[in-house]
TIMAR-148642 format. One record per residue: residue number from 1; residue in three letters; chain; x, y, z negated of N, C-alpha, C in turn. Coordinates in steps of 0.001 Angstrom, whole numbers. Example, Ala and Ser with C-alpha at 12.3 -4.5 7.8 and 13.67 -1.06 7.14 Angstrom:
2
(1,'ala','A',(13190,-5690,-7800),(12300,-4500,-7800),(13200,-3300,-7800))
(2,'ser','A',(12850,-2250,-7080),(13670,-1060,-7140),(12900,30,-7870))
***
This chain:
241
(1,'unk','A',(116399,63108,-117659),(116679,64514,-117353),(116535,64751,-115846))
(2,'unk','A',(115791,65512,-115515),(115634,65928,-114131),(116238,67680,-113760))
(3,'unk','A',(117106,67395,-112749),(117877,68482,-112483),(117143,68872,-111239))
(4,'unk','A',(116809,70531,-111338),(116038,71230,-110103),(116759,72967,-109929))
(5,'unk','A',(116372,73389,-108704),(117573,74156,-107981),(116581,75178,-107454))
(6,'unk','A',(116313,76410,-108084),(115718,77341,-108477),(116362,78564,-107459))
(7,'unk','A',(115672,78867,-106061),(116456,79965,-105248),(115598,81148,-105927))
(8,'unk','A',(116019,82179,-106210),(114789,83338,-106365),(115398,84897,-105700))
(9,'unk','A',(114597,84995,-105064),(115186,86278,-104138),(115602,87767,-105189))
(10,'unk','A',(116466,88275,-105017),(117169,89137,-105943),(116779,90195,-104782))
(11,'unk','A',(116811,91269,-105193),(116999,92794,-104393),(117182,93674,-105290))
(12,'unk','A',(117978,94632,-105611),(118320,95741,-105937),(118395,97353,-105025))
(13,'unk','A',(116948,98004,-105127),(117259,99150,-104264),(118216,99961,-104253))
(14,'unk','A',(119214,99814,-105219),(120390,100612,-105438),(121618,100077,-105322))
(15,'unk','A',(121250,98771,-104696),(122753,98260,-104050),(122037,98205,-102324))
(16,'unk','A',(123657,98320,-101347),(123430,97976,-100382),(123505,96507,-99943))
(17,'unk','A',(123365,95864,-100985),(123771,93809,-100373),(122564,93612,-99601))
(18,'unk','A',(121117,94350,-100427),(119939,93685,-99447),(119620,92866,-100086))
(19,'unk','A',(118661,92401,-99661),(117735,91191,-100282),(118518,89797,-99790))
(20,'unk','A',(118566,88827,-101118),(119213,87628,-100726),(118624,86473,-102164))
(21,'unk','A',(118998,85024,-101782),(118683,84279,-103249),(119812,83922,-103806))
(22,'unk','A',(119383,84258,-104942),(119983,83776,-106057),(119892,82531,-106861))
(23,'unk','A',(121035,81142,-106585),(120796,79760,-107229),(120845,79626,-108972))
(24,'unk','A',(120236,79320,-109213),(119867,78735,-110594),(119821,77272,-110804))
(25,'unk','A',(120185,76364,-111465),(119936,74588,-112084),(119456,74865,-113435))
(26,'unk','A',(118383,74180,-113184),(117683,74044,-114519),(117417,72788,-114861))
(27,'unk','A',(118341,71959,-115848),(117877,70853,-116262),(116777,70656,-117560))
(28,'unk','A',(115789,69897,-117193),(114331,69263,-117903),(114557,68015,-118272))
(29,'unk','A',(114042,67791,-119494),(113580,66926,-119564),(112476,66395,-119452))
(30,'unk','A',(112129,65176,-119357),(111127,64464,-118654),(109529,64949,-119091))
(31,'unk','A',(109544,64947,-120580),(108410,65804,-121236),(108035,66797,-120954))
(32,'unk','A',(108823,67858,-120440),(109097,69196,-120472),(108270,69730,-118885))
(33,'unk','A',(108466,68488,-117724),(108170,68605,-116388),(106612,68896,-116735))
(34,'unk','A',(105513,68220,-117649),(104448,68234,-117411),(103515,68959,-117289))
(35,'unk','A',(104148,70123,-118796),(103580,71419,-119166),(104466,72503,-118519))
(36,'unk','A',(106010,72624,-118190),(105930,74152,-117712),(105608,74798,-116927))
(37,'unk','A',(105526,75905,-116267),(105184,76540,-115360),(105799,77186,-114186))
(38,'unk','A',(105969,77449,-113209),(107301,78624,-112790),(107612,79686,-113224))
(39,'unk','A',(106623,80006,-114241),(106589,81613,-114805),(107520,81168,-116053))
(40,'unk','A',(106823,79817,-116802),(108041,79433,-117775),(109211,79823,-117828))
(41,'unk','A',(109558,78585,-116404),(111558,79362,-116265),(111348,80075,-115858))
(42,'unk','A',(110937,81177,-115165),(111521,82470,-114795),(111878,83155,-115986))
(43,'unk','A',(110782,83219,-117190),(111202,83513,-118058),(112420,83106,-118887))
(44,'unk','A',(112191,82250,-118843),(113937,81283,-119400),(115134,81232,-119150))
(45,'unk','A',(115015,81494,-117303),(115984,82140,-116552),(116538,83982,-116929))
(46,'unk','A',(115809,84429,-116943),(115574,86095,-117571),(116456,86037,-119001))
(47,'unk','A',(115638,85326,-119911),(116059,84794,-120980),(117627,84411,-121616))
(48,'unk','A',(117546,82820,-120659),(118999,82380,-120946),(120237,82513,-119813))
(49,'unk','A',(119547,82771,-118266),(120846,83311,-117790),(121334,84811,-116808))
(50,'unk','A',(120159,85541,-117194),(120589,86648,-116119),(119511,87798,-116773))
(51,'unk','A',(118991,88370,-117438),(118509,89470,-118040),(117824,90333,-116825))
(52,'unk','A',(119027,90481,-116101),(118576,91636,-114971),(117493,90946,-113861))
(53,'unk','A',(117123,89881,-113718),(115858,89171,-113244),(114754,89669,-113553))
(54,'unk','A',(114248,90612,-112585),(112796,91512,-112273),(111350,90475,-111783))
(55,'unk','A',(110500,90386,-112747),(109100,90082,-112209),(108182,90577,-112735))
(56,'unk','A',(106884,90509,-112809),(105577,91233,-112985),(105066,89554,-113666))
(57,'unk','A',(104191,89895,-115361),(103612,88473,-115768),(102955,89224,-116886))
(58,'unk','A',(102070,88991,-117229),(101297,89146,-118770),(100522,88517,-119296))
(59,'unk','A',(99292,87890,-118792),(98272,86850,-119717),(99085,85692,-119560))
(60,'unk','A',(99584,85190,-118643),(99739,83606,-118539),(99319,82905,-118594))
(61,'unk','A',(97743,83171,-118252),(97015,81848,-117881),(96206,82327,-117104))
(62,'unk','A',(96250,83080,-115873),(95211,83098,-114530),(94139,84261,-114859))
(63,'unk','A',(94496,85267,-115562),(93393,85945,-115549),(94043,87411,-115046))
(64,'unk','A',(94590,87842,-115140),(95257,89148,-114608),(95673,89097,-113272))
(65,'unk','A',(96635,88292,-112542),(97035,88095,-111340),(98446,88435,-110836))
(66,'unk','A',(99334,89415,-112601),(100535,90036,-112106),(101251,89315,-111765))
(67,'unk','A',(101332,87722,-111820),(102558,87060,-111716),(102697,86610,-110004))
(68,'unk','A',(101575,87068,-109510),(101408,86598,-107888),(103086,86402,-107212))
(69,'unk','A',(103191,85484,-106730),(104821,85681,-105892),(104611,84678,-104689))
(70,'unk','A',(105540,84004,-103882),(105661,82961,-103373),(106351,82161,-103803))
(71,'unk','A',(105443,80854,-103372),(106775,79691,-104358),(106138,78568,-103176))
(72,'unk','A',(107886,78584,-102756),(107825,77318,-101685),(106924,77532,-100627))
(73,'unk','A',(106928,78998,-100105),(106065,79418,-98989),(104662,79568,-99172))
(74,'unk','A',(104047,79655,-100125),(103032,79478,-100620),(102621,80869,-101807))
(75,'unk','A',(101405,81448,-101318),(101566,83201,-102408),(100327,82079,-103299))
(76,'unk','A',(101172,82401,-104629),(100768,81476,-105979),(100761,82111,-107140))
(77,'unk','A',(99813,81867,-108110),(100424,82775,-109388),(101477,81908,-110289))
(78,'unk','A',(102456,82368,-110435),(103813,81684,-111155),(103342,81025,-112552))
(79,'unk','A',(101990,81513,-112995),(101636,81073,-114278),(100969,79803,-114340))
(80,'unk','A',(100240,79373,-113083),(99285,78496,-112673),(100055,77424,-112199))
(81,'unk','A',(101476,77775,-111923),(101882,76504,-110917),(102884,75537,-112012))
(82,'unk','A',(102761,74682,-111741),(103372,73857,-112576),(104427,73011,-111604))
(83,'unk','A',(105470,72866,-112168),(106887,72566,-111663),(106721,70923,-111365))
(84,'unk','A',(106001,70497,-112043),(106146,68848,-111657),(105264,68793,-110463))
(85,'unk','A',(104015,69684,-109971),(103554,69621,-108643),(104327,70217,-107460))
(86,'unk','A',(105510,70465,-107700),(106384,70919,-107024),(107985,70225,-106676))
(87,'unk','A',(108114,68943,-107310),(109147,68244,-107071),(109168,67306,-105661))
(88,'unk','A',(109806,67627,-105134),(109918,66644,-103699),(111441,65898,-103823))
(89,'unk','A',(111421,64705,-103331),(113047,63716,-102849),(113990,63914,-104218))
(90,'unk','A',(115072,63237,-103918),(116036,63281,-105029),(116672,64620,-105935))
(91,'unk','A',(116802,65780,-105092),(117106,66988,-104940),(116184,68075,-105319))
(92,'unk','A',(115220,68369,-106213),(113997,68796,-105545),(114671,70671,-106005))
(93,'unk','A',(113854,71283,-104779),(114055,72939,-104938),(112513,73569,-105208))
(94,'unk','A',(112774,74811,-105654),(111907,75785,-106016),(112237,77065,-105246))
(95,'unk','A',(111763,77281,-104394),(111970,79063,-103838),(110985,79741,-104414))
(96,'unk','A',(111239,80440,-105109),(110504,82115,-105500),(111079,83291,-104832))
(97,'unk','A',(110277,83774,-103884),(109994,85128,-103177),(109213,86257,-103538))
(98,'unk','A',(108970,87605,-103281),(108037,88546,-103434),(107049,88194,-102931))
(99,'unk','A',(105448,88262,-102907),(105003,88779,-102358),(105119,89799,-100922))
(100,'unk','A',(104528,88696,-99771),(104767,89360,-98292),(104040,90169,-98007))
(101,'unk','A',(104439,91064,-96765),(103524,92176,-96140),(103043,93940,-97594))
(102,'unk','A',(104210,93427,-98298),(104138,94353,-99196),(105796,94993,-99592))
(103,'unk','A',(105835,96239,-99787),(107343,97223,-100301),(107643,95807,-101229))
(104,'unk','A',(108855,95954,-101167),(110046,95282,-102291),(110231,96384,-102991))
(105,'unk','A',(110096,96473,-104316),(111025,96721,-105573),(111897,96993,-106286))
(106,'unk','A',(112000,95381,-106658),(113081,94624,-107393),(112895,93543,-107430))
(107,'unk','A',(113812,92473,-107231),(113267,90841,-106876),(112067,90567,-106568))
(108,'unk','A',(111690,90044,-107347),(110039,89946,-107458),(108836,90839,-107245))
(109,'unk','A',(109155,91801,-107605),(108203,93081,-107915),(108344,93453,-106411))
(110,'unk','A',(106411,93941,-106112),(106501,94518,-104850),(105175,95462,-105225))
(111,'unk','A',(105485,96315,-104761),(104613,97667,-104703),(103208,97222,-103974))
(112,'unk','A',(102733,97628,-104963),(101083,97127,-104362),(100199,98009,-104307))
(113,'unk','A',(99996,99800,-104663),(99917,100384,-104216),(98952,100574,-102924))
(114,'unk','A',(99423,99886,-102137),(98586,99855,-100830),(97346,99059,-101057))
(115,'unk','A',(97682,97974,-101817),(96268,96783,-102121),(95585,97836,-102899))
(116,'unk','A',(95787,98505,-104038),(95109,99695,-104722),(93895,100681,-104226))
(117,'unk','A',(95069,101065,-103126),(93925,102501,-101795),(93325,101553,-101653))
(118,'unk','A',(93182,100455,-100908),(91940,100115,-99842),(90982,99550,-101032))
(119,'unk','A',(91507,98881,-102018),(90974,99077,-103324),(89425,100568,-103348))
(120,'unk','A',(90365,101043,-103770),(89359,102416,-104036),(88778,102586,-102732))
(121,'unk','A',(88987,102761,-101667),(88329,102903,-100435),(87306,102557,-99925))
(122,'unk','A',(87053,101240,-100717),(85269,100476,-100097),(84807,101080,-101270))
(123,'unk','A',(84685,101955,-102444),(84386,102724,-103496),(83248,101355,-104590))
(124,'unk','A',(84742,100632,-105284),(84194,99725,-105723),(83156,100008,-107366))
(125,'unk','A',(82342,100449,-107198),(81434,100853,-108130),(80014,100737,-107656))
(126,'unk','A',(78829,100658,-108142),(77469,101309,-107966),(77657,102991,-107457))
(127,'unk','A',(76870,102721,-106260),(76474,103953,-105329),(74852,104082,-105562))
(128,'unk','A',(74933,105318,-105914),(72813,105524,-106173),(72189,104235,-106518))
(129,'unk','A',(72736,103784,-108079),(72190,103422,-109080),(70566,103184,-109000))
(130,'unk','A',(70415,101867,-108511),(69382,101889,-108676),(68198,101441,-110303))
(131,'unk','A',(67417,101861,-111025),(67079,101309,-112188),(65547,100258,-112178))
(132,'unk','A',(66272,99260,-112676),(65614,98317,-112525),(64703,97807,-114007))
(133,'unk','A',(65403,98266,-114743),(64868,98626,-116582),(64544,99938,-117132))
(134,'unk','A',(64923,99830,-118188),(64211,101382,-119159),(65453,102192,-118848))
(135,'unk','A',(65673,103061,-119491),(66576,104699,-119103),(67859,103756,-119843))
(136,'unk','A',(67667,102926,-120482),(69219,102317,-121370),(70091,101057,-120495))
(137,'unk','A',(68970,100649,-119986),(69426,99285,-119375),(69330,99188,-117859))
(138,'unk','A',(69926,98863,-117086),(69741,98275,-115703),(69773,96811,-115464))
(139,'unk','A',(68509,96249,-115202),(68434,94720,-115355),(68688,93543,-114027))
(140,'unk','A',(69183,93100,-114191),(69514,91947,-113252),(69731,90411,-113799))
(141,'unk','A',(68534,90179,-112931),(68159,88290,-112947),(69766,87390,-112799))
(142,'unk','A',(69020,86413,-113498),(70430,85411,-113005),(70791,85279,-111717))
(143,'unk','A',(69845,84949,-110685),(69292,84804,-109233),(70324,85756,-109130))
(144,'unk','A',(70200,86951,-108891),(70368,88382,-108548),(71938,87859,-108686))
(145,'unk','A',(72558,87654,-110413),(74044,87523,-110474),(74424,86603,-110138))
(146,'unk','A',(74101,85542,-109424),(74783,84583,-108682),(75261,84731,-107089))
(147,'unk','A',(74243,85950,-106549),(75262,85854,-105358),(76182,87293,-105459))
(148,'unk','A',(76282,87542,-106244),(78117,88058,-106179),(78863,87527,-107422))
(149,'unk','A',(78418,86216,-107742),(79519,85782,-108953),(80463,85082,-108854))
(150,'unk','A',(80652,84471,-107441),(82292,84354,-107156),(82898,85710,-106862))
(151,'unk','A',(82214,86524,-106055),(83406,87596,-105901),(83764,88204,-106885))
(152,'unk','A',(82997,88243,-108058),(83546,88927,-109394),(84675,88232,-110163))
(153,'unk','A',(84792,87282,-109804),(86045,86429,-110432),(87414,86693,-109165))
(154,'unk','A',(87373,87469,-108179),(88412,88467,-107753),(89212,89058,-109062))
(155,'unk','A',(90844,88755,-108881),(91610,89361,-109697),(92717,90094,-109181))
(156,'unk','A',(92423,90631,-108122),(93528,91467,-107565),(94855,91169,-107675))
(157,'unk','A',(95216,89996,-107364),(96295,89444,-107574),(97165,89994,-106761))
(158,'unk','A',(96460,89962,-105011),(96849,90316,-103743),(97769,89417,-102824))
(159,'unk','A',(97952,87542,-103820),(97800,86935,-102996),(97304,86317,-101433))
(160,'unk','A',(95852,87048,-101416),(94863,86473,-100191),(95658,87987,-99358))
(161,'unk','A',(95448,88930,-99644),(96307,89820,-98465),(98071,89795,-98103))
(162,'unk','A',(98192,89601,-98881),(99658,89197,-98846),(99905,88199,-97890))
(163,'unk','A',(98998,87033,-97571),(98593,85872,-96571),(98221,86346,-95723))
(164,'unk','A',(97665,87809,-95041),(96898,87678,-93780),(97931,88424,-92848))
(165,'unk','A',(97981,87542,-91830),(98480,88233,-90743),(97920,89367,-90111))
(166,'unk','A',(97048,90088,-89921),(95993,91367,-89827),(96795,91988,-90684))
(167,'unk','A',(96682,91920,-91824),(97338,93068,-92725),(99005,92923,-92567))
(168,'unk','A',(99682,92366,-91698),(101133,92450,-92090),(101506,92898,-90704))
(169,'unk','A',(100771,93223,-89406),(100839,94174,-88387),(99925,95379,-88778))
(170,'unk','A',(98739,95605,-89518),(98142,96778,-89523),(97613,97298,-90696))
(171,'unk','A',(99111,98176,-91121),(98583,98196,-92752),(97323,99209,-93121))
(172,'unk','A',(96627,99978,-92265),(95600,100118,-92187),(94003,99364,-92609))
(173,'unk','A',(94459,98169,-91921),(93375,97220,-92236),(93280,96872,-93461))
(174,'unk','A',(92016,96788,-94075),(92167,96781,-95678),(92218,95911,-96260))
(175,'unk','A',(91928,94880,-95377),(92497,93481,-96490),(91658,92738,-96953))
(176,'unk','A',(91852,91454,-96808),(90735,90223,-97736),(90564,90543,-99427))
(177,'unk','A',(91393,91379,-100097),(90748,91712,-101250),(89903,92724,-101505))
(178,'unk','A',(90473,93639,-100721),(89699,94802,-100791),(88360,94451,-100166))
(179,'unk','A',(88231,93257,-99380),(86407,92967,-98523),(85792,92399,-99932))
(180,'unk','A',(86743,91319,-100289),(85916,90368,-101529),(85549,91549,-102717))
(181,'unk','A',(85979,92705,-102910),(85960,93214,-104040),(84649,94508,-103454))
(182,'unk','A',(84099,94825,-102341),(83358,95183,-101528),(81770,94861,-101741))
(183,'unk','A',(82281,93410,-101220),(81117,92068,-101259),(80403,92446,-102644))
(184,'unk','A',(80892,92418,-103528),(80852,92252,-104989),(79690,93177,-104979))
(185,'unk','A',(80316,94382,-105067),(79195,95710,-105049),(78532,95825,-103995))
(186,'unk','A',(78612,95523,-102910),(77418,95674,-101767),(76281,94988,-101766))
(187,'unk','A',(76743,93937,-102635),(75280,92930,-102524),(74802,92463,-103824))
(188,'unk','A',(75120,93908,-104767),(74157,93944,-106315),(73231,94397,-105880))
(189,'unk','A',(72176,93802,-106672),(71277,94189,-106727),(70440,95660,-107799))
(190,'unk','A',(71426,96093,-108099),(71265,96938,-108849),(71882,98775,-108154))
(191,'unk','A',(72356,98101,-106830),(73044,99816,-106039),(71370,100244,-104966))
(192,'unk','A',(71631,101294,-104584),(70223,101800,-104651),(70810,101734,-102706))
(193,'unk','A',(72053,102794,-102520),(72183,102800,-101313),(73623,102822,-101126))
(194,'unk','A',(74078,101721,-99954),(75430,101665,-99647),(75617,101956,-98465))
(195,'unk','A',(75070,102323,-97573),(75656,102869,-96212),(76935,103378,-96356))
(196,'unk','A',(76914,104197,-97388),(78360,105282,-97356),(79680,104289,-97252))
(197,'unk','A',(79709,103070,-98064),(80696,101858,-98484),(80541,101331,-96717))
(198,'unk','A',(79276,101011,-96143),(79387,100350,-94771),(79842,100912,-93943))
(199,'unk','A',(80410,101693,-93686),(80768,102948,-92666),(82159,102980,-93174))
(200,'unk','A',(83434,102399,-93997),(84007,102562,-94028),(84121,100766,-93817))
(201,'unk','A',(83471,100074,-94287),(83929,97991,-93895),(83296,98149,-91922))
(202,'unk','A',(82770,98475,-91582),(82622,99345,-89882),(83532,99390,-89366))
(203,'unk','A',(84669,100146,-89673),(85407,100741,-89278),(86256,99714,-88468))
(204,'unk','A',(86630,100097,-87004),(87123,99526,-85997),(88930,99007,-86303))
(205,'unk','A',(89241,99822,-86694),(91237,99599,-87130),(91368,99124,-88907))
(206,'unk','A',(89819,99625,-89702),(90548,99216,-91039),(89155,98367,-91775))
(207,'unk','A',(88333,98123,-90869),(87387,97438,-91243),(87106,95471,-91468))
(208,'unk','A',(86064,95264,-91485),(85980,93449,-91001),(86348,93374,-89520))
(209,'unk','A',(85995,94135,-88659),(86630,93690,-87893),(87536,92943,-87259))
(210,'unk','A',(88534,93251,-88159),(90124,92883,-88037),(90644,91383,-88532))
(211,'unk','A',(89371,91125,-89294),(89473,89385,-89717),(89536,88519,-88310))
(212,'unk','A',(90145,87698,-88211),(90405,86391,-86997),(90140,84907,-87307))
(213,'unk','A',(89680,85025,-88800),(89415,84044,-89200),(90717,82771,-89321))
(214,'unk','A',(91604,82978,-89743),(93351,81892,-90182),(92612,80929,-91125))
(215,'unk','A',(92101,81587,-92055),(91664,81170,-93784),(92925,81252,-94484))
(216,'unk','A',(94023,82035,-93947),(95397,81744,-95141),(94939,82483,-96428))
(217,'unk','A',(93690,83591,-96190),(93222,84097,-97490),(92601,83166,-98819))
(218,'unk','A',(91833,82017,-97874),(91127,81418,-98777),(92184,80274,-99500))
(219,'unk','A',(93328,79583,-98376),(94144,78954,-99349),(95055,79434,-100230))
(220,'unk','A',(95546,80870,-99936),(96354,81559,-101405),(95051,81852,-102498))
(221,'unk','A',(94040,82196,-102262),(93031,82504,-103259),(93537,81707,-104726))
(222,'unk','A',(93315,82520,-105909),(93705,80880,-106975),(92329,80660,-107773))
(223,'unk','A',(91589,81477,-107086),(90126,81210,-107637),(89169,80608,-106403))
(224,'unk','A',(89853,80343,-105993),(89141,79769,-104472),(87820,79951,-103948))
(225,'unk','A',(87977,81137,-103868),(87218,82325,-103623),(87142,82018,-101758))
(226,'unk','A',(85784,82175,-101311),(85290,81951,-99636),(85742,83455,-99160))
(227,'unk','A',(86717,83640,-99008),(86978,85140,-98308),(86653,85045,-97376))
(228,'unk','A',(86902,84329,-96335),(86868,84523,-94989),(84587,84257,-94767))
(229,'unk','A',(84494,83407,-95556),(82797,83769,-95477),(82177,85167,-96159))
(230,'unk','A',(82588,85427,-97069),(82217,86881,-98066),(82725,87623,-96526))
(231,'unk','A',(83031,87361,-95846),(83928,88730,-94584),(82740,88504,-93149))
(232,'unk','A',(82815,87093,-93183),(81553,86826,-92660),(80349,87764,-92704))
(233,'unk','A',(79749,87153,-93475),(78767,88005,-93890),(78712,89671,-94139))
(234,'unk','A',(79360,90214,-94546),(79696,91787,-94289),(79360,92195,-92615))
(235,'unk','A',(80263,91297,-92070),(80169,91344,-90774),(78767,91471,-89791))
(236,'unk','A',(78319,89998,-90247),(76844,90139,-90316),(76182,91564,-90761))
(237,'unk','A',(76028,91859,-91652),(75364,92773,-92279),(75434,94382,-91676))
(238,'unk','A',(77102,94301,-91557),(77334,95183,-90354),(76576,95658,-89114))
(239,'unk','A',(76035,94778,-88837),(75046,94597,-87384),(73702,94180,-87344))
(240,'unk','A',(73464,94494,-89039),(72126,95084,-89497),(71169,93735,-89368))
(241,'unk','A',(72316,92507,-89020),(71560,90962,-89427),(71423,90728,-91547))
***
């Protein structure tokens, strides 16, 4: 039986206590370490000792991104992480936090909202459609879908912004998801004309610019996704290289 010590930050906007953690012991057994998850007990915790325990979770296995939080200083999806890669010394702890550089909620839950706008802001769609097939189809080579087929596996988790220091002094700046989700559509081959999208990744206070290159985007990524190169290159492109 392995006994582990579960802090998870509580907040209630309708109390004045403020944000603080809340201890939990969760004893495992040895079997049990291999397969669960942190999203597991949270749920279990929710479950078997406190109901009023607020988080965001739905597929549970890496494809949506709601479960994004911090665990052990680290912005992770709670579904992906598994508790036995997380045991350290005799004692071992688990901190679960919100999501940083974003509104608090309720425990867990943080208003994301802001990842949303800058979202819509690089106008993530086809701009003047270009047709490359008959009036039914718009065609694109494999070639063609390979260089934006990591950025399409972007899941708006908002891990990688949640990590950047740029975005947690200037919430203006739009953020390593909002570039990767940019990338995506700027460099199909199927958009006819994007200037309109470049004139807003340009932009001096909310543009690439504002990247410094940390990479804390690329190590929260859970698709390990090259943000800081996809930003690169924009950059580049920016300046008409």
């Amino acid at each position: 039986m392995t006994s582990i010590l579960f802090k998870v930050n509580r907040y209630d906007p309708e109390s004045e206590e403020g944000s603080y953690y809340q201890r939990f012991r969760i004893e495992l057994e040895k079997d049990e370490l291999e397969e669960l998850t942190v999203l597991d007990c949270l749920i279990r915790l929710k479950e078997e000792r406190d109901g009023s325990l607020t988080f965001r979770h739905s597929c549970g296995h890496g494809s949506c991104g709601s479960c994004a939080v911090l665990i052990n200083g680290n912005n992770r999806l709670a579904c992906e992480t598994f508790v036995s890669d997380l045991l350290e010394g005799d004692e071992p702890e688990i901190e679960v936090s919100p999501l940083p550089g974003f509104p608090m909620v309720k425990d867990l839950v943080v208003n994301l909202e802001g990842l949303f706008d800058h979202d819509r802001a690089v106008k993530p769609y086809l701009l003047g459609e270009r047709k490359t097939g008959s009036e039914e189809e718009n065609l694109q080579t494999p070639e063609e879908l390979e260089r934006i087929k990591e950025a399409m596996d972007c899941i708006m988790c908002g891990a990688c912004t949640a990590a950047c220091p740029t975005y947690w002094d200037n919430k203006k700046y739009l953020g390593p998801a909002a570039f990767v989700r940019a990338f995506r559509w700027h460099r199909d081959s199927r958009e006819e004309d994007n200037s309109e999208r470049m004139e807003v990744l340009d932009d001096k206070k909310g543009g690439v610019w504002g990247c410094n290159k940390v990479f804390n985007c690329n190590e929260a990524c859970p698709k390990e996704i090259d943000t800081v190169g996809i930003i690169e290159t924009l950059k580049r492109e920016a300046l008409g290289f």
